[in-house]
N, C-alpha and C positions, 0 to 999 in steps of 0.2 A: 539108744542107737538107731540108725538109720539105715536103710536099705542093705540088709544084712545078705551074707554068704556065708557058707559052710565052712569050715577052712580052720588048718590047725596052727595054734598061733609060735608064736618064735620072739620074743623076746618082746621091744615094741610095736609089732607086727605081726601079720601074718603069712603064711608059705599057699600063697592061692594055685591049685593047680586047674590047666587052661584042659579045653576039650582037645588041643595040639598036642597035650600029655607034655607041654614044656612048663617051667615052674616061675615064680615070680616072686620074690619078698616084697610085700607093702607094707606100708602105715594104718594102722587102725585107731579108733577113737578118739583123734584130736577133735579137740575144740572145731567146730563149724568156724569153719568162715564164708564171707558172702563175694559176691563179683563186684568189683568195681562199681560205682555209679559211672554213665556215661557223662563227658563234659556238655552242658545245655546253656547257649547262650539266649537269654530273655530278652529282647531289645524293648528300648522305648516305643516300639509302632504296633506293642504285642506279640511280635512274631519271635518264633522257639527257632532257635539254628541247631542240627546235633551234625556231625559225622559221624557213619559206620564204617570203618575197615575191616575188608578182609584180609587175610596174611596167612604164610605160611610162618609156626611162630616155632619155638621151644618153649616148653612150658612144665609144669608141674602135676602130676593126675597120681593119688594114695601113695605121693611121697617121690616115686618115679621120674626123673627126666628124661621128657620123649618129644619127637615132633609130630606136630600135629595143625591143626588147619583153627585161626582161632580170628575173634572181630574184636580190634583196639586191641591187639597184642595179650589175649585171654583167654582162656577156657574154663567155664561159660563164657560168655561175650559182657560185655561191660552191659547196667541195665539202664536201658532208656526209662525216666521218670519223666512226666509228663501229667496233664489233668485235662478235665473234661474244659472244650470250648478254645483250646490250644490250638493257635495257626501254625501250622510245624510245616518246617523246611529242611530238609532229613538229606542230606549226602550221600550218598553211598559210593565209595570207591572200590576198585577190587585192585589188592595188589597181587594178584595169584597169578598163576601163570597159565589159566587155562579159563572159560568162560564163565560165570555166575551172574548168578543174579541174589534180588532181597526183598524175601515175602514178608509183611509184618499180620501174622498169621490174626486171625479174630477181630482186625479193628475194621467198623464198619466205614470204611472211605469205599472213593470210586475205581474200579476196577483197570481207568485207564492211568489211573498211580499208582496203584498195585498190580503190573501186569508181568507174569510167572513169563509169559514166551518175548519177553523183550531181553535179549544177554548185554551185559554188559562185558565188553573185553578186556583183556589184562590191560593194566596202564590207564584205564577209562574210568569216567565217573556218571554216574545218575542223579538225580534232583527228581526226592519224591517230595511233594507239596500237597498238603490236606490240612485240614481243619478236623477235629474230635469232636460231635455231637453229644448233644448231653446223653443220658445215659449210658456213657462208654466205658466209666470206669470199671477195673478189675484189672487180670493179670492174665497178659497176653504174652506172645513171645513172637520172636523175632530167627528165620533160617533161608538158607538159600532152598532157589525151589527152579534152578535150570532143568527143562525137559530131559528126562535118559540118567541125569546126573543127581538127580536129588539125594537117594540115597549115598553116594559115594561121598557128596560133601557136609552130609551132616554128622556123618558116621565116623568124618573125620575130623569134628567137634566143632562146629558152625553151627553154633544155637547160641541165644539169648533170648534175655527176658523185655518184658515192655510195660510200665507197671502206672496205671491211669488213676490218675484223684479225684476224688469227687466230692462237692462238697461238703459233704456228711464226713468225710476223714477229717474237720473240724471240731466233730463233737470231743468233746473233753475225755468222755472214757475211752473213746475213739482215740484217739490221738495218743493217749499216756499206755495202751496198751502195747507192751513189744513186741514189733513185728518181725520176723525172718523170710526170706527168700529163698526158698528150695530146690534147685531147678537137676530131676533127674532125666543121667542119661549113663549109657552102657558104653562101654569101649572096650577092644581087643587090642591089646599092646602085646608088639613082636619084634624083636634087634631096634627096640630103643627109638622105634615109632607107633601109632595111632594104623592097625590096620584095617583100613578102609576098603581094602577091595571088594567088590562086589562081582557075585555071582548070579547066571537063571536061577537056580535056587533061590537066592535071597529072597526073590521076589513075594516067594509063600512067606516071609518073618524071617527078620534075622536079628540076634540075641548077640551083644558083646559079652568077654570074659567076666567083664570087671565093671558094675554098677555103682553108678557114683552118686553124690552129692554135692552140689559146688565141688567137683572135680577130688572131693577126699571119700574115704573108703571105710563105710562105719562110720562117722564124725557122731559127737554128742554135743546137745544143747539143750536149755529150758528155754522152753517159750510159753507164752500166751497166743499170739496170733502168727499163724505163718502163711503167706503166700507162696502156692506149687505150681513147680511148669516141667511135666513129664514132656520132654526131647528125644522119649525112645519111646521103642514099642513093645518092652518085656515089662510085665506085670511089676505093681511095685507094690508095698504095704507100710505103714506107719507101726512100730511097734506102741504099744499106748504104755506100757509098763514100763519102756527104759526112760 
């Protein structure tokens, strides 16, 4: 199992109790599952087309239906795949009703395509345009990163992954090994939303109730090879023996 909690169980679930001292029945130990691939269109001239949306969505988080803030209608966010030497023309729209913006956290492009104080407004779109230099592959992620607001809108589940190939993910033992996507992140769910709020407090670390994995609670899986993307700031651990 994965990103375990204390918690006494209840049939196929558990009774998780929050620091609000109010109580919650979830799901435990399903099968993993992974986010979406994002749709990637290749053209013949090289060039990669994706779109990111943001939205405000309803969604699924250890079995619960809640609203919550999600990109291409998900929590985690669909993942962008992608490889080294990719002329990438990346959309971003926001359907929110309030400013954001889209950090693609780790990948070394230029700062005037990746620029955190540029907002994008409700109803509005952006066109980030880069190219991937070799050496890029690995497993980046993708979150809003509007000045004052960062916390409030990742917190209320505005992450994904961004997952780069590189040539050597050709080799044959390379390739036939199974790979998983892991992308943790914590959330506080309260009257059947995602609560986000943000306090001065915060700012010293702030921990949600309920630790996920691809959005389930305890999920179990066998792997060989896993790609991780911590989206939160509360310590996490692999157990080796489940």
């Amino acid at each position: 199992m994965l990103a375990g909690l204390t918690a006494g169980g209840i049939g196929g679930g558990v009774l998780l109790t929050r620091r609000s001292n109010s109580k919650l029945v979830i799901e435990t130990g399903m099968p993993l599952g992974e986010p979406p691939l994002l749709t990637v269109r290749r053209l013949e001239t090289g060039l990669v087309e994706a779109e990111i949306i943001a939205s405000k969505i309803t969604t699924r988080l250890a079995g619960l239906t809640v609203q919550a803030l999600g990109y291409n209608e998900t929590v985690p966010g669909a993942t962008l795949r992608l490889q080294e030497g990719d002329r990438v023309r990346l959309t971003f729209t926001n359907h929110l009703d309030v400013p954001t913006n889209l950090h693609t956290h780790g990948l070394h492009i230029s700062p005037e395509v990746d620029n955190p104080f540029v907002l994008v407004m409700p109803g509005e779109s952006r066109l980030h345009e880069f190219t991937l230099p070799k050496g890029s592959a690995g497993t980046r992620w993708y979150h809003p990163h509007p000045h004052g607001e960062v916390a409030t809108q990742q917190f209320a589940g505005l992450s994904g992954a961004i997952v780069i190939e590189s040539p050597l993910d050709k080799i044959p033992e390379l390739k036939a090994a199974e790979e998983h996507l892991l992308i943790f992140k914590d959330f506080t769910i309260s009257n059947g939303r995602v609560d986000a709020d943000h306090s001065l407090l915060d700012w010293f670390g702030k921990y949600g109730d309920l630790p996920l994995v691809n959005g389930a609670y305890q999920p179990q899986l066998i792997a060989q090879k896993l790609r991780c993307v911590c989206a939160c700031s509360m310590p996490v651990t692999l157990d080796r023996t489940c």
